[in-house]
C-alpha positions as CSV (number, residue, x, y, z in Angstrom):
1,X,29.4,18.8,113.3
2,X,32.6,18.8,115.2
3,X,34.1,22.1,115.8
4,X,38.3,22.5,115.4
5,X,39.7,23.6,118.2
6,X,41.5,26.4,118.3
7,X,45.1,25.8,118.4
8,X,48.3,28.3,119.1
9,X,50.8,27.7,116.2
10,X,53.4,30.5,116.1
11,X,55.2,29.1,113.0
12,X,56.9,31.7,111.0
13,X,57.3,30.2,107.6
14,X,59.6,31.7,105.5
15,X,58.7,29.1,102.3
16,X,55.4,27.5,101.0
17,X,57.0,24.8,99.2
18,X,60.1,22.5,98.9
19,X,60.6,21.0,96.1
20,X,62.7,18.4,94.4
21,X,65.0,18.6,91.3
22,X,63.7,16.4,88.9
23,X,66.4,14.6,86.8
24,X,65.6,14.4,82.9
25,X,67.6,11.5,82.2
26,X,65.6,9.6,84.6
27,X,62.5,8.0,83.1
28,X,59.3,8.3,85.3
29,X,56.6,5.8,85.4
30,X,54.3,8.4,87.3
31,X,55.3,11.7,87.8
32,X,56.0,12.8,91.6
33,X,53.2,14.3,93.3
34,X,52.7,16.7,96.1
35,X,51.7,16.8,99.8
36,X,50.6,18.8,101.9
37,X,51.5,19.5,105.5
38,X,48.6,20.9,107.6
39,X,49.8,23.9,110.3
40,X,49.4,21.8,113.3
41,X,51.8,18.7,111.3
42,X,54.0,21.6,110.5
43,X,54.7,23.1,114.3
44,X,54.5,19.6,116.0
45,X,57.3,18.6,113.9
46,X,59.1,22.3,114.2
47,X,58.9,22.2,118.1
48,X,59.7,18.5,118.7
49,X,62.0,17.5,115.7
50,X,63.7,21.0,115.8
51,X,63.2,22.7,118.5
52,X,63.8,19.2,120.5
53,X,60.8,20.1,122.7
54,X,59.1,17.2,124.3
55,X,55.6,16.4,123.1
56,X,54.3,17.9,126.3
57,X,55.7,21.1,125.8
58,X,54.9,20.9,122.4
59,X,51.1,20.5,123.7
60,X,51.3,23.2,125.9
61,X,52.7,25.8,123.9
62,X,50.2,24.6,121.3
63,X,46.9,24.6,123.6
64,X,46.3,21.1,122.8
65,X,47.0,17.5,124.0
66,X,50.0,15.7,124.1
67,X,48.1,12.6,122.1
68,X,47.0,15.2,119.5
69,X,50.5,16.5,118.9
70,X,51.7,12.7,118.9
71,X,49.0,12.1,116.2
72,X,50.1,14.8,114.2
73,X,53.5,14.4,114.5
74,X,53.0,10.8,112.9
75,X,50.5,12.3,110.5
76,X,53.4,14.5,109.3
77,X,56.6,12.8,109.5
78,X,54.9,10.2,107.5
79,X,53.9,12.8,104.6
80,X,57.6,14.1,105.0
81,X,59.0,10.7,104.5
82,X,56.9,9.9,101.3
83,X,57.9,13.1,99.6
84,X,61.6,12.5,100.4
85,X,61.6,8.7,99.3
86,X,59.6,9.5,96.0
87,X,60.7,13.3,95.1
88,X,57.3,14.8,95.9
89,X,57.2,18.3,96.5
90,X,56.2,19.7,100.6
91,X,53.5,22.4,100.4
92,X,53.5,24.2,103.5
């Protein structure tokens, strides 16, 4: 079984969940859903899309690699991306 490693995330949230205002004059054909951001999505994205670290210094300061952060920065932007485009609430 592979063991997780152990990675430094030093995200302070301050909110669990975003989420959208759902207009009642709008008919739905499926109600909006929900996804979830793991930890290590949510502090790639914090240090490099916020922050404006580089995905190196995002690695370091997380104790992983930079192709790990780049994997979950894709992992997350993309789940961020669906929930903006089809009113889904962010769980955190």
């Amino acid at each position: 079984m592979f063991k997780k490693p152990k990675r430094t995330i030093h995200l302070q949230l301050k909110t669990k969940k975003f989420k959208p205002v759902i207009d009642p004059r709008i008919k739905y054909n499926v109600l909006p859903g929900t996804v979830r951001l793991e930890k290590e999505e949510t502090e790639s994205i914090r240090l490099v899309d916020y922050k404006g670290l580089q995905q190196k210094e995002a690695a370091k300061k997380m104790n992983t690699s930079q192709s790990t952060v780049q994997r979950m920065l894709a992992k997350g932007r993309k789940k961020v991306a669906d929930a903006l485009i089809n009113a889904k609430t962010i769980e955190l």
